[in-house]
C-alpha positions, 0 to 999 in steps of 0.5 A: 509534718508536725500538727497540733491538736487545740482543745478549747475548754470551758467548765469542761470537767464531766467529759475532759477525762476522755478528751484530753486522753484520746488527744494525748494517746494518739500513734502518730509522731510529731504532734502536740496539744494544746488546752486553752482554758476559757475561764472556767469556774469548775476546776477545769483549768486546775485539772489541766494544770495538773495534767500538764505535770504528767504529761510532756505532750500537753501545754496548758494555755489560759484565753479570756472569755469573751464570746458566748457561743464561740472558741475564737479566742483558742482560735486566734491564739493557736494560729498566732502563736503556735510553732506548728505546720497544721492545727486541728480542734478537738471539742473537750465534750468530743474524743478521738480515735488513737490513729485519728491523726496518723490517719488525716496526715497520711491523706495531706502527705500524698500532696500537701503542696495541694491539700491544705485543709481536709475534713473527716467524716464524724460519729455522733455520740450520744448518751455513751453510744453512736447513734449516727455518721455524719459524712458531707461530700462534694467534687468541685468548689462550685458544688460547694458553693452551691450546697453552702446556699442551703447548709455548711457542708462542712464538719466543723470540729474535723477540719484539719488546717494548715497554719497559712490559712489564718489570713483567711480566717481572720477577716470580716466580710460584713460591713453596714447598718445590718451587722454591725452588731451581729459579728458573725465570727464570733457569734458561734457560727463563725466557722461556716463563714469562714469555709464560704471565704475559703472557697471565695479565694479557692481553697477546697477542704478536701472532703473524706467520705468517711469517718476517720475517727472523730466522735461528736457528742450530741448533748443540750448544753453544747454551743451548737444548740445554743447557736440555734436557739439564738434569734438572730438567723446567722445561717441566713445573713451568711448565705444572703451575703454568699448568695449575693457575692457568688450570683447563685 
């Protein structure tokens, strides 16, 4: 099974080194990566460019910049265009582990006709040490549901998709006066959204209760805090609309 690991980046250049070396130094056989350039302005794209020359396994790809919290456009990109059975997303402030991938398509390979998306547990990383595990687990699509109505239960960038899922990812539930100028998706919180629309049409993201090896680097100018620091409460409209769709 072939996986293609994207990485999306934007005036990425004080942690890219470490990136996109632990993306390319992975043991296991068929896979690619893929850096998608969100119009950088601190070389990073020429630094990309220049790795690409020296290493077969990378392609470099150039997207617009059009949403301020978000890689959707790495996102929609990827899953259109790229010849792959499964895509997995790699922040380029994060690394990963050398059997990072070998080790999340062992556990797909036991069933892939079943498993079509898994999510690993993370280590955050701040300040060059690990200062925590972050692990969510959950038995059953109802209890999903349920914890979706306090948080997103889902490591976001550890999720492994199979490249079918797009057609999932690809639609906008909310409609009307109260958000039609919050467009979720592409806000930076479009990911919680979308594993709620996953289980709506009953696809679990297999939960692994442990860290397989991804490394999430905690940090202030990350999107995550952005988000956050934003007025509207997306976290909120998200779990209204659930709430409402599912009678929790």
């Amino acid at each position: 099974m072939k996986i293609s690991i994207v990485v999306p980046c934007y005036n990425s250049m004080k942690y890219l080194d470490q990136c996109i070396e632990s993306a390319l130094n992975q043991d296991y056989d068929n896979f690619e990566v893929h850096a998608y350039d969100n119009e950088s302005s601190d070389g990073t794209y020429e630094y990309l460019l220049d790795l690409e020359k020296r290493h077969e396994k990378l392609t470099v790809h150039q997207v617009p910049n059009i949403y301020k919290w978000s890689y959707r456009e790495a996102v929609d990109d990827a899953f259109q265009n790229l010849d792959t059975d499964y895509i997995t997303f790699l922040a380029s402030d994060d690394y990963i582990a050398s059997d990072y991938i070998s080790k999340c398509m062992k556990i797909i390979s036991y069933n892939p006709e079943k498993i079509k998306c898994i999510q690993s547990g993370i280590m955050g990383v701040q300040n060059n040490s690990i200062v925590n595990e972050q692990i969510f687990f959950y038995k059953s699509l109802e209890e999903f549901k349920n914890v979706c109505m306090e948080r997103c239960p889902i490591n976001s960038p550890s999720v492994v998709y199979h490249k079918s899922l797009y057609s999932l990812m690809n639609w906008t539930p909310f409609g009307g006066e109260a958000h039609k100028n919050n467009d979720i998706r592409e806000a930076g919180a479009g990911d919680y959204d979308i594993f709620c629309g996953f289980a709506d049409n009953n696809i679990f993201v297999f939960p692994v209760n442990v860290c397989l090896g991804y490394y999430y680097r905690w940090h202030s100018a990350q999107c995550t805090w952005g988000v956050q620091k934003e007025s509207i409460k997306y976290d909120k409209i998200i779990q209204d609309y659930w709430r409402k769709k599912w009678n929790l």
